[in-house]
LOBA-592608 format. One record per residue: residue in one letter; x, y, z of N, C-alpha, C in turn. Coordinates in steps of 0.1 Angstrom, whole numbers, plus 5000, padded with zeros to 4 digits. Layout:
! LOBA-592608
AXYZXYZXYZ
...
END
This chain:
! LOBA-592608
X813335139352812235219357811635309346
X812435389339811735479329811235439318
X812335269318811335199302809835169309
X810035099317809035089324807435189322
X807635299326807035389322806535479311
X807535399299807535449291806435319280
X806735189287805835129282804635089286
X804235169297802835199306802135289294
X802935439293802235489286801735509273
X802535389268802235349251800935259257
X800835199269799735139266798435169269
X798735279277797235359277797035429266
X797635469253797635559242796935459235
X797435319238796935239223795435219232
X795435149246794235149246792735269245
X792935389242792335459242792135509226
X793235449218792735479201791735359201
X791935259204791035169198790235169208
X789735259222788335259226787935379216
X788535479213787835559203787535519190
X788135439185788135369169786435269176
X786435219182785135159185783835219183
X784135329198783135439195782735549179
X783935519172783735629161782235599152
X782635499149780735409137779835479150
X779035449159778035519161777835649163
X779335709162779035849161778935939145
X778935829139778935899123777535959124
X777236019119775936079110775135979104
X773835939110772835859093772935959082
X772635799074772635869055771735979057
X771536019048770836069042769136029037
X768036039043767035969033767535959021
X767035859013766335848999765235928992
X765536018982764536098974764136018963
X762836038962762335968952761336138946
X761936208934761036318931759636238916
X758736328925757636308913757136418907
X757136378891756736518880755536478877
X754536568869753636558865752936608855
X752836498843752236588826750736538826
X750236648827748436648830748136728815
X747536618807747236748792748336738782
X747736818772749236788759750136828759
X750936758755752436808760752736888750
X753437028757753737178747754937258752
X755137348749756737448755756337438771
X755237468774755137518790755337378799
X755137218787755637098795756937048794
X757737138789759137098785759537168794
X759737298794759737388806760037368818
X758937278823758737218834759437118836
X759337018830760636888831761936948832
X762137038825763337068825763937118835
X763237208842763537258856763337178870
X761937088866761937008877763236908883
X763636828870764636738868765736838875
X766236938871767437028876767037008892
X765937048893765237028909766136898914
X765436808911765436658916767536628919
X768136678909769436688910770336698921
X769836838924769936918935769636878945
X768336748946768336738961768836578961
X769836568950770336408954769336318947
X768336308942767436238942767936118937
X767435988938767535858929766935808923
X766335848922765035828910764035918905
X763135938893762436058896761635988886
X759936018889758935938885757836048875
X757736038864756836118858755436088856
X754736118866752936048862752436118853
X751736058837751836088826750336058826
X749236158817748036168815747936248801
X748436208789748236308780747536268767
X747236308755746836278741747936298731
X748836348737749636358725750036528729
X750936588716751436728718752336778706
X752936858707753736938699755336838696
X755636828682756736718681758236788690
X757836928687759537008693759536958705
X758237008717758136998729758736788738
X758036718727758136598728760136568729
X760536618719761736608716762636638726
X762236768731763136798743762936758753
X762236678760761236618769762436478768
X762236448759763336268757764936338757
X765336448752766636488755766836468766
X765536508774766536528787766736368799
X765636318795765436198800766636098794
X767136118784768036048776769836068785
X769136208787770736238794770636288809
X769536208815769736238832770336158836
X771036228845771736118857771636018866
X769936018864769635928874768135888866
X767935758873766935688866765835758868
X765235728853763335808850762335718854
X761935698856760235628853759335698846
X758535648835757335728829756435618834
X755535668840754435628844752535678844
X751935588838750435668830749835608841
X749435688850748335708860747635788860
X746235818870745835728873744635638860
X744235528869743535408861742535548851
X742435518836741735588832742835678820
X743835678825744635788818745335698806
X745735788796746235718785748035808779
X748835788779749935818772750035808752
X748835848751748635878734749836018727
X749835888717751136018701752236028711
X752436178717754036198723754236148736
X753136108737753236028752753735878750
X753535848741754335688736755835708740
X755935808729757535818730758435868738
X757535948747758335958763758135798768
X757235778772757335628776758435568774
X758235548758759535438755761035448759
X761235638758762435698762762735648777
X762035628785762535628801763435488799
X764035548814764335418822764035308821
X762535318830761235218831760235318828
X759435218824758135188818756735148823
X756335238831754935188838753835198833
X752635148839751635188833750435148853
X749335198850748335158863747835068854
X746835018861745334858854744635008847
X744134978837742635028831743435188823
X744835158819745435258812745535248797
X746435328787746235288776747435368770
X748535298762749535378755749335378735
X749735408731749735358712749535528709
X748735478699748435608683749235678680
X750635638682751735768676751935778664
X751035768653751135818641750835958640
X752036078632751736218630750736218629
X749936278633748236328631748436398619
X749336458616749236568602749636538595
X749836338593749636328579748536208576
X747936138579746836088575745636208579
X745736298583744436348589743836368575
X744336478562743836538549742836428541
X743636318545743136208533741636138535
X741336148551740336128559740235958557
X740635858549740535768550741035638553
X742435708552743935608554743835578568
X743935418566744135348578742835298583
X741635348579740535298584739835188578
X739235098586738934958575738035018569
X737434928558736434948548735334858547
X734434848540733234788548733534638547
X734534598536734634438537736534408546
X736434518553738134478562737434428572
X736034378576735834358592736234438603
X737034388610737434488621739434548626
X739534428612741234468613741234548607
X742634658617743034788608744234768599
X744034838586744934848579745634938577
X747234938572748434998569748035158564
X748135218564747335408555747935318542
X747335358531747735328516748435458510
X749235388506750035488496749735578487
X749435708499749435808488749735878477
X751435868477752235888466753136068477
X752536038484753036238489754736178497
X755636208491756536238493756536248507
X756336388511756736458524756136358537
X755036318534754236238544755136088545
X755836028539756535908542757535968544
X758836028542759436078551759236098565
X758036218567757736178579757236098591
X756636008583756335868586757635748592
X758735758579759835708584760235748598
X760535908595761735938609761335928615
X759735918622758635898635759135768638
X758635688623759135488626760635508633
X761935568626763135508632763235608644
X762935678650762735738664762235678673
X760935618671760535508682761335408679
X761535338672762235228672763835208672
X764435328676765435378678765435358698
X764535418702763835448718764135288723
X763035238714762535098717764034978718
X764935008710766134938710767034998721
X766735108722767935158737767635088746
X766135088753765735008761765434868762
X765634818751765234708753764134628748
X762934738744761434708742761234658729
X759734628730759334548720759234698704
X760434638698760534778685759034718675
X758734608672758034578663756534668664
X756334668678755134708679755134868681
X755834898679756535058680756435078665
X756535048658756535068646755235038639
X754734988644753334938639752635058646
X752835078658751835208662751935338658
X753235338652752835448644752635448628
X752735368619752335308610751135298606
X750335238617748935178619747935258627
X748835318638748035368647747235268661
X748135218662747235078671747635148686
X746535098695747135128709747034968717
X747534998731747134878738746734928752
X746234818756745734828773747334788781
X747234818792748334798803748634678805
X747734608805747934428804748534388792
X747834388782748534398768749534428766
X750234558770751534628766752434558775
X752634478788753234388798753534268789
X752634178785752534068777753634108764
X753734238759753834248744755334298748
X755434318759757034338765756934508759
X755934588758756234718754756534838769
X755834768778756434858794757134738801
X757134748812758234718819757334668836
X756034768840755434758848753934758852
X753234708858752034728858752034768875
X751634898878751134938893749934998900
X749534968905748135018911748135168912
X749235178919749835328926751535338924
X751535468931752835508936753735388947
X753135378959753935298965753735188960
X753235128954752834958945754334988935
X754335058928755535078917756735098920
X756935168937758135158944758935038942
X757534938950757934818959758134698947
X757934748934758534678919759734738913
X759934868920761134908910762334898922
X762034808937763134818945763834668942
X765334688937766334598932766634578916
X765734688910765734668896766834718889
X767534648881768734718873768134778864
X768834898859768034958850769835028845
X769835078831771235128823770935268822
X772335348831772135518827773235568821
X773135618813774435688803775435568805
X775135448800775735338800776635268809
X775835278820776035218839775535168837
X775935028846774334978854773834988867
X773035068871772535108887771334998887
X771234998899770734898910769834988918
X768335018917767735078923767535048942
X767835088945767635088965766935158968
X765635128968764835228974763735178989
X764635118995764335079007764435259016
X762835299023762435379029762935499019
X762835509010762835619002761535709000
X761535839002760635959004760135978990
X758835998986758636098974758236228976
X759036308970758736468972758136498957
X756736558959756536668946757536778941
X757136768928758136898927756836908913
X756037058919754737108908755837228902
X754737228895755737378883755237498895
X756937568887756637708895755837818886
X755637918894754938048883755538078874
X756738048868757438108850756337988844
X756637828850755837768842754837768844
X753837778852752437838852751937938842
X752538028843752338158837752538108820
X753638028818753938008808752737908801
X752437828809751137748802749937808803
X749837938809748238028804748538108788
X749938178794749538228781749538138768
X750338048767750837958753749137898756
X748137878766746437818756746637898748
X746237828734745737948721744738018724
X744037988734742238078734743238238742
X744138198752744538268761745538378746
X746538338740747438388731746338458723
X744838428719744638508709744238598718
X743338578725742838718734743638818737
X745038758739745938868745745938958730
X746338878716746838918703745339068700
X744038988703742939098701743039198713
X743839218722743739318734744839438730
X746039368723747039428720746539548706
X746039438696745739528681744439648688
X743539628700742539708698743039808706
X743739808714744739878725745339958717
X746539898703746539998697746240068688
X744840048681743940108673743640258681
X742940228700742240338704743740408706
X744740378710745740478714745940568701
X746040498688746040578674744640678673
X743540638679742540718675742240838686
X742840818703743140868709744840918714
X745240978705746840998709746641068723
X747840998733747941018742747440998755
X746440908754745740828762746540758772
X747840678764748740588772747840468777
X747440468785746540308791746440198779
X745440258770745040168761746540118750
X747540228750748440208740749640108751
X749740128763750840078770749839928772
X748639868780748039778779748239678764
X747939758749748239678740749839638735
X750239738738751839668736752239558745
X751639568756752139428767751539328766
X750339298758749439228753750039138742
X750439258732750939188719751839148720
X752839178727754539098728754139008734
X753338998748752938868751752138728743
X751238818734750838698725751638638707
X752638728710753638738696754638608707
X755338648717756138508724755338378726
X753938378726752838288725752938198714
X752838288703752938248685753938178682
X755238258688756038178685756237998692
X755837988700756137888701754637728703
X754137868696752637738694752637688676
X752137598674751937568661750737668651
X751437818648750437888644750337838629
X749337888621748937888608749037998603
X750238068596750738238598749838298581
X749138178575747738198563746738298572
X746138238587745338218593745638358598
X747138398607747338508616747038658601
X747338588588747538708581746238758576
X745138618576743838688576743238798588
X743638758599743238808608743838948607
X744438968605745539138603744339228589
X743939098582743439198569742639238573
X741439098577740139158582740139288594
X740739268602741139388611741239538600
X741839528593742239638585740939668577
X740539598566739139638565738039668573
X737639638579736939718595737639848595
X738539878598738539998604739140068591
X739440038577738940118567737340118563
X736340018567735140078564734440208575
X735140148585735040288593735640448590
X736740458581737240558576736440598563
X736240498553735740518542734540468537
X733140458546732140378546731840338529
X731940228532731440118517730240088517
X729040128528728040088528727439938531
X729039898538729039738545730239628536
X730439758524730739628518732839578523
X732939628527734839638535734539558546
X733239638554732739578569732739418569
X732039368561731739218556733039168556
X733739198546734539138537735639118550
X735839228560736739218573736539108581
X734939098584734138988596734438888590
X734438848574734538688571736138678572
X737338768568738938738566739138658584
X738438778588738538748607738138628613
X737138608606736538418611736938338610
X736938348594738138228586739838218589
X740338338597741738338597741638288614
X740638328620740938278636740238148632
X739238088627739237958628740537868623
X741437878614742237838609743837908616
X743537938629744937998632746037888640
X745437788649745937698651746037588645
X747037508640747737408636747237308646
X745837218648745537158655746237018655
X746536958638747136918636748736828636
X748936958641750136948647750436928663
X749036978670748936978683748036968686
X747236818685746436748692746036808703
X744436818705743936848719743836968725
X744537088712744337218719743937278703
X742937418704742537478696741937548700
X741537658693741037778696739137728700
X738837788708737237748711736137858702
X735537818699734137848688733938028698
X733437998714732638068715733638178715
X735238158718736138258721735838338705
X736038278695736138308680734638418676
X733638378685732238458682732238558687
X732938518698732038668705733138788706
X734438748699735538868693735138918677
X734138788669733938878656732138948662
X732238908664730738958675731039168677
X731539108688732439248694732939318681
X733739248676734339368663733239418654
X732639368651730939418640730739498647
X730339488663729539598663730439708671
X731339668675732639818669732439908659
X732739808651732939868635731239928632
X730539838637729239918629729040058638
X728940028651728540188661729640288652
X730540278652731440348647730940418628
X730540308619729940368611728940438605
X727940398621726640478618726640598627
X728140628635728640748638728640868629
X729840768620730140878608728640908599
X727940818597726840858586726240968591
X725840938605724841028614725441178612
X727241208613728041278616727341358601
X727341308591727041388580726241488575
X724941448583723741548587723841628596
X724241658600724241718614724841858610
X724741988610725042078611726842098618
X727542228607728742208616728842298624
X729342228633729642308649731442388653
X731742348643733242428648733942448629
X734942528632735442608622735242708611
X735242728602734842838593733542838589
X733042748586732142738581730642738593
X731242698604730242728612730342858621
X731042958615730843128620730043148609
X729743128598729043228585727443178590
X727443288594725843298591725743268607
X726543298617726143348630726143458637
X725343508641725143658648725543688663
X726143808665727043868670726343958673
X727044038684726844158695727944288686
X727744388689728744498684729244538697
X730744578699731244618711731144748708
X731244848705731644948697730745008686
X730845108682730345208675731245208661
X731145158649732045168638731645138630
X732045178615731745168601732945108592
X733645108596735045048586735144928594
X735944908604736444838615736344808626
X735944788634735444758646735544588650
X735144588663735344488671733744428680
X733444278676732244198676732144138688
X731244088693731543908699730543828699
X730943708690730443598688730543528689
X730043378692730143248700731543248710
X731143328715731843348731733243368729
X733443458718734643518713734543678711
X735943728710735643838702737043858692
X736043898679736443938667736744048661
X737344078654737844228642736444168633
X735644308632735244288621734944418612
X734644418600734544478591732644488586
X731944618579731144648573731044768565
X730244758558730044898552729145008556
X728344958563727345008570727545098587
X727045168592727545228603726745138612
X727545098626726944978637727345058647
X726245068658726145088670726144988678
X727145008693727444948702726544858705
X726544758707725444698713724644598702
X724344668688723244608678724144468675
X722944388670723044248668723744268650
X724444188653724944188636725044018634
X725044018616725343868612726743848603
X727243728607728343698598728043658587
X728443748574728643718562729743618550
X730543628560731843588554732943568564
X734243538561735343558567736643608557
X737343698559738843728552740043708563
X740243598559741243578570740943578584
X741343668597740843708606739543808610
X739643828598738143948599737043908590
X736043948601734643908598733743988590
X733543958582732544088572731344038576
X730744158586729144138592727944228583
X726844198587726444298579724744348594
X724344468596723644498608722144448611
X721844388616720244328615719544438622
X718244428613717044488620716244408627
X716444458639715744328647714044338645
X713644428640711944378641711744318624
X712644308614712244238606713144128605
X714644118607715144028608715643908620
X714643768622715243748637716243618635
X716943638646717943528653717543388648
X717943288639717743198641718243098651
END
């Protein structure tokens, strides 16, 4: 009887694990969506677009993502900026896409070489990747690389200048792309030729030439080509799944915002001219504070600017002289000739302050450059035709403007006595006897005392 019941109750035990083992699968939790994050390089790539990758990506981490897609629209940019841009895509966790959308947009100079760095390689219809030759070294020669009247329409190789520095950097550009180009897979020849040559191609063309990987209309069009693709990460191979996978933006936040106003050079000089004139008036007005706290936060802000823009520090040091001449012709008028000599250091050093060269597509603008040497002339001139004006004019305060002004007598006295003039009153001294009240003139000063001497008022009057 008790086995009996003892093997009743093993069998309601077992039948109820394995009605629960049944029930357990529908009570799991669904996955997780699929994140698909999208970045976005609109313009030349610079500190404030590294910035942003950098943090986005950290973003994208965080929320699990499996993929993360960079829609790319640039001309090119800064070599540092570019560099760290591929570090990080070189070493994410999870697959990249570079992608040059929309129809219209082009991935030119640093934009090649992010391209080539990714994962995959997209492009939309009516796009365009190539010209990654350093701009800063055929630009001087003005003719390297361009055909000549009997080359037709093929471009040729830049000719050999002989400049050292310029094929070096010509090489490391060549074995960096074609360093990129063999990680992935891509066509290295024409990686080398584009920067060499400078050649670009269309989106169709670069498919054909095996240099991308994709051609997509859009976003969901490029999904529905990158779903089952193997792609190699830190030397895996993953298998994209992106069946019902979400794309989330991830825009720059305000450090990088903020960071890409001030690094425009138009934005960094203005701050650089708000800071120096900020503190010129605090020096000419000690104690003001506004103008001297305003230009210190100015200039540190446009000195963290400098640093990380491609300045021309020939260019920033003109700009410091001519500043300085101006406001010594305002101290020691030259009769224009300092004034000049300031307005031209200041033109010439703000036209030549950015390294355009180095950073395609951004430079300081003409009208910003006029209407600061504009503004400073006629600074500097109101200010000099201050002082000239200042030199005629009669003086109105100190020693020299008591002599020869007339005074009241308080008092009755012949040695010593006491005056009041210009709304003062003074010790003064005469030889003569003065009655209370009579008008007297200053002759002199000895130290604190006034040597007056008594006017007759019907022959001598007040001027």
């Amino acid at each position: 009887m008790l086995r009996n019941i003892i093997v009743i109750f093993i069998g309601l035990w077992l039948t109820a694990e394995i009605a629960g083992g049944a029930e357990q699968p529908s009570e799991r939790p669904a996955p997780p969506p699929k994140v698909v994050a999208q970045l976005t390089i609109d313009g030349p790539v610079g500190p404030a677009t590294s910035d942003y990758i950098g943090r986005a990506l950290k973003d994208a981490e965080a929320r699990n993502a499996s993929l993360a897609i960079i829609r790319m629209d640039t001309p090119g940019g800064l070599d540092t900026a570019m560099r760290d841009i591929i570090r990080m895509i070189l070493a994410s966790p999870f697959p990249i896409v570079s992608y040059v959308a929309p129809s219209g947009a082009r991935a030119a100079s640093a934009g090649t070489y992010i391209l080539y760095a990714s994962h995959v390689a997209a492009m939309a219809p009516a796009t365009n990747l190539g010209a990654a030759t350093p701009v800063a070294i055929g630009a001087p020669g003005g003719n390297e690389g361009k055909p000549g009247p009997n080359d037709k329409d093929e471009p040729k190789a830049p000719r050999d200048s002989g400049d050292a520095m310029s094929k070096k950097i010509i090489n490391d550009a060549v074995a960096y792309l074609r360093g990129l180009a063999q990680l992935r897979g891509r066509n290295a020849d024409w990686a080398e030729k584009s920067v060499r040559e400078g050649v670009s191609l269309t989106a169709e063309e670069a498919l054909k030439m095996h240099v991308i990987d994709i051609v997509a209309s859009d976003v969901p069009a490029l999904l529905a080509k990158l779903h089952g693709r193997q792609v190699d990460v830190l030397g895996r191979s993953v298998t994209l799944d992106l069946t019902g996978a979400a794309v989330e933006m991830i825009d720059p936040d305000w450090r990088s915002r903020l960071l890409a106003v001030i690094t425009n050079p138009n934005v960094a000089y203005i701050l650089m001219m708000i800071g120096v004139y900020g503190l010129i008036l605090e020096f000419y007005n000690p104690g003001s504070i506004v103008p001297g706290t305003v230009g210190v936060i100015s200039l540190l802000l446009a000195m963290y600017a400098f640093q990380v823009l491609p300045v021309n520090y020939a260019g920033l040091a003109l700009i410091i002289v001519g500043i300085g001449l101006m406001i010594a012709e305002a101290f020691a008028p030259s009769f224009g000739a300092l004034g000049l000599g300031g307005i031209a250091a200041f033109i010439i050093g703000s036209v030549i302050l950015i390294d355009t060269e180095r950073m395609p597509g951004v430079g300081l603008s003409w009208a910003v450059i006029a209407a600061f040497a504009l503004a400073s002339l006629m600074f500097f001139g109101v200010a000099v035709g201050l002082i000239l004006r200042s030199r005629h004019k009669a003086v109105v305060t100190g020693r020299e403007e008591l002599i020869g002004a007339v005074g009241t007598a308080l008092e009755d006295f012949q040695e010593l006595g006491r005056i009041h003039v210009r709304s003062e009153i003074w010790t003064a001294r005469t030889g003569i006897a003065v009655h209370k009240g009579q008008r007297v003139r200053v002759k002199g000063m000895d130290g604190l005392i006034l040597n007056v001497a008594p006017l007759e008022e019907r022959k001598e009057l007040e001027p």
